[in-house]
GUNU-605007 format. One line per 10 residues: number of its first residue (from 1); their letters; for each residue z, y, x of C-alpha. Coordinates in nm, 3 decimals. Layout:
BEGIN
NUM	a	Z Y X; ... $
! end
This chain:
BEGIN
1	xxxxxxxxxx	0.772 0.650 7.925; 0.566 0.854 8.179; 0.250 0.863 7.958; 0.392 1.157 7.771; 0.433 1.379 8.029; 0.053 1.356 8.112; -0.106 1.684 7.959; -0.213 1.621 7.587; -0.011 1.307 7.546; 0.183 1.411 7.277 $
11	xxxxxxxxxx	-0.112 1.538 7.097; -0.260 1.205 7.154; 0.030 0.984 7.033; 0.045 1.275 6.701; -0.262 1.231 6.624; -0.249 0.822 6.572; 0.033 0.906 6.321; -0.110 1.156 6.087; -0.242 0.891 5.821; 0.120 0.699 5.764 $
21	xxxxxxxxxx	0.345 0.711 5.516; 0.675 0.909 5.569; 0.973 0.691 5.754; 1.209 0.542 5.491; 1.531 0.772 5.684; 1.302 1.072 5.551; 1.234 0.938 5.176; 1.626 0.847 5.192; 1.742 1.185 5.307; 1.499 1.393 5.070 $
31	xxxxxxxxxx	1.670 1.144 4.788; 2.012 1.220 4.854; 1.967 1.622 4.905; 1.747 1.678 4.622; 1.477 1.900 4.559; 1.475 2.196 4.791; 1.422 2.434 4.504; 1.296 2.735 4.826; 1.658 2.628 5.067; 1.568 2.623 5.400 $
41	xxxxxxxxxx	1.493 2.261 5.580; 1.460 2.241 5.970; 1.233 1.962 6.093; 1.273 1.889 6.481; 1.020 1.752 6.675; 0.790 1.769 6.379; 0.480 1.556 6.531; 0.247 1.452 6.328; 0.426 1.654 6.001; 0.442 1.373 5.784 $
51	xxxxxxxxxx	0.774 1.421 5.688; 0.757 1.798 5.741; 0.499 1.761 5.425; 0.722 1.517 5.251; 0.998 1.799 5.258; 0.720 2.057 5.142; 0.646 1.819 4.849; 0.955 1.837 4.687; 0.997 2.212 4.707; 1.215 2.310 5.053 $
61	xxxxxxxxxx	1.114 2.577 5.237; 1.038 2.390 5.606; 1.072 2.559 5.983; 0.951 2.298 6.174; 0.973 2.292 6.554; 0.791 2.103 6.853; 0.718 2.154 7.188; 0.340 2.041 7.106; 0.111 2.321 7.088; -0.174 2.162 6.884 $
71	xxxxxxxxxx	0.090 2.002 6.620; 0.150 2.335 6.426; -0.236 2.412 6.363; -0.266 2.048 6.298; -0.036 2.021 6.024; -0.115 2.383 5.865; -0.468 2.256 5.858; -0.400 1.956 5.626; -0.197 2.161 5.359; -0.229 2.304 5.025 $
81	xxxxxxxxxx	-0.220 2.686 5.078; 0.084 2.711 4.829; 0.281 2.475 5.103; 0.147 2.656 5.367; 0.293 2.976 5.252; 0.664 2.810 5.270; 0.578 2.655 5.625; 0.708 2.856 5.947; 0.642 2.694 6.295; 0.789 2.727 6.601 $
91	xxxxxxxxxx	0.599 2.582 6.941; 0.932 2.520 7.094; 1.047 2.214 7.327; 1.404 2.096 7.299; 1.459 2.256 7.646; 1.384 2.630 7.524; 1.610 2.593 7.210; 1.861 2.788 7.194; 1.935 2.881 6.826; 1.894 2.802 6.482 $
101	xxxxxxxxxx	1.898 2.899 6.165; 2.174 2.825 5.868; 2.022 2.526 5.685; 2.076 2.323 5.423; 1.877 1.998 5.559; 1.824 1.931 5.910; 1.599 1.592 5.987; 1.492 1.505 6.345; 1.290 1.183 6.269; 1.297 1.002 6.636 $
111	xxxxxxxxxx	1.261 1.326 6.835; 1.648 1.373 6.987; 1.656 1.116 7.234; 1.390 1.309 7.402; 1.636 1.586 7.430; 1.732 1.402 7.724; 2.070 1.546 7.888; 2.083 1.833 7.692; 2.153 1.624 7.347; 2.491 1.731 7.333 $
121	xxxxxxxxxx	2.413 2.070 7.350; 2.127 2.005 7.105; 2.369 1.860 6.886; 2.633 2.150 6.871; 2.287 2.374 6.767; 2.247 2.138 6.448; 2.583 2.096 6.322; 2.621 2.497 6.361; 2.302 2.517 6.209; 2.400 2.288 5.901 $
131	xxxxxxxxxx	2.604 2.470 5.580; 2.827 2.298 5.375; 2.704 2.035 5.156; 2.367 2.059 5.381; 2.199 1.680 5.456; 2.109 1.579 5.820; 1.894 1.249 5.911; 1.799 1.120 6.234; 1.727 0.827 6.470; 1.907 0.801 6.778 $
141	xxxxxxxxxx	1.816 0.580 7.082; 2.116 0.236 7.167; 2.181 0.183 7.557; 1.997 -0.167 7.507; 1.669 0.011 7.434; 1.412 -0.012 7.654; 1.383 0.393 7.728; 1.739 0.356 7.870; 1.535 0.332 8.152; 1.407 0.683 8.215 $
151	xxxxxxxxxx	1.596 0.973 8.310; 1.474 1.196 8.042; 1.551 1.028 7.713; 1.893 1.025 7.564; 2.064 0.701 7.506; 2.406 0.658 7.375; 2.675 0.361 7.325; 2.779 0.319 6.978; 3.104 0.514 7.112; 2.920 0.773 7.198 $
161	xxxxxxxxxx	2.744 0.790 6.850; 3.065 0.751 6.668; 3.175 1.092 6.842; 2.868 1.251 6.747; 2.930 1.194 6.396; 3.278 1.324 6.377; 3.330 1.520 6.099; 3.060 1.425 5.900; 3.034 1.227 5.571; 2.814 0.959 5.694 $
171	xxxxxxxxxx	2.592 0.781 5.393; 2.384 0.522 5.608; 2.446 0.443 5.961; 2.191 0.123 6.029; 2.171 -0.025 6.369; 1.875 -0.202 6.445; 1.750 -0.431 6.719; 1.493 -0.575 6.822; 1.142 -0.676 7.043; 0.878 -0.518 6.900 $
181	xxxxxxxxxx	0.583 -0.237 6.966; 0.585 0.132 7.065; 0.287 0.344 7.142; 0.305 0.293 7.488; 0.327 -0.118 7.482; 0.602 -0.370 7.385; 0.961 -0.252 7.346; 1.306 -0.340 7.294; 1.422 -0.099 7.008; 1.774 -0.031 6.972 $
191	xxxxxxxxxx	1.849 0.256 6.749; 2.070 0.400 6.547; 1.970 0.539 6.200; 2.170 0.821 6.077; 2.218 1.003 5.705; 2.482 1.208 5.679; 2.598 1.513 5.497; 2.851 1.802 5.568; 3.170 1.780 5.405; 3.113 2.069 5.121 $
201	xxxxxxxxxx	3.457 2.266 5.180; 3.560 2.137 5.541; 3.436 2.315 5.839; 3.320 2.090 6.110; 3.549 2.064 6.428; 3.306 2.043 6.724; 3.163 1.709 6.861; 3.021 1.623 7.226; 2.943 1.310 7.439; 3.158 1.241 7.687 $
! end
């Protein structure tokens, strides 16, 4: 996985991405959590802002976050002014987080594992972040994928992914494997595809790997 930390890379790999349709996780989650009727979604690791746009589409106010510097004027440039105007961005790698704000949707496409070792704390940031009845999707990398390999990409046993979901009402959990193609060449994928909601009236107890 070394490409990406060659300057640009990420705007490279972004930019082959712009013209697809939204992930099915996305089109799931937006299903389950309903029009966003101006509540506040947080998309992490944005990218390309497909699904950042998908969430604009059906009315949630989005801040979308990524450590890429050209993905924000990308994406603002390929929007309907009324979207734009609910659209905050934040050039912001996982690293550098440190907060967030209360939220009632929280989707991180395939952008966590890049977290690396500070997932966990990542983690605690989202479930603080999400309020009660609030929808969370996300793809998480399996210890049989091929980025197990490199030091700075998060990937977890099914144990480990169980933990992380304490607490949580989880609504799909789909584990997937298989050879196949990344951006970088072939791959083994083995991921773990999450959507999940917070328990309406129950606060979360806390969650970490380990």
């Amino acid at each position: 996985m070394a490409h990406f930390d060659e300057p640009g890379a990420w705007s490279r790999y972004n930019a082959t991405q712009v013209d697809r349709a939204p992930r099915p996780l996305a089109a799931a989650l937006v299903e389950h959590a309903g029009e966003g009727a101006g509540r506040l979604a947080l998309d992490l690791g944005f990218g390309a802002g497909v699904e950042t746009a998908l969430l604009l589409d059906h009315g949630w106010r989005v801040l979308a976050i990524d450590g890429d510097p050209a993905a924000g004027e990308s994406l603002t440039a390929r929007l309907p002014a009324g979207q734009a105007e609910r659209l905050t961005v934040r050039t912001e790698t996982f690293a550098e987080l440190d907060a967030l704000p209360p939220a009632h949707l929280v989707h991180a496409g395939r952008s966590l594992p890049y977290a690396g070792a500070r997932l966990p704390r990542l983690w605690q940031l989202i479930r603080g972040a999400l309020l009660p009845g609030g929808w969370m999707a996300c793809d998480l990398f399996g210890e049989r994928d091929t980025t197990a390999d490199a030091d700075d990409i998060a990937t977890l046993t099914d144990a480990e992914v169980d933990r992380l979901l304490t607490g949580l009402d989880v609504v799909r959990h789909e584990v997937q494997e298989a050879d196949g193609a990344a951006y970088a060449g072939p791959q083994h994928w083995h991921t773990h595809s999450v959507l999940a909601r917070r328990p309406p009236t129950v606060r979360l107890p806390g969650s970490q790997l380990g």
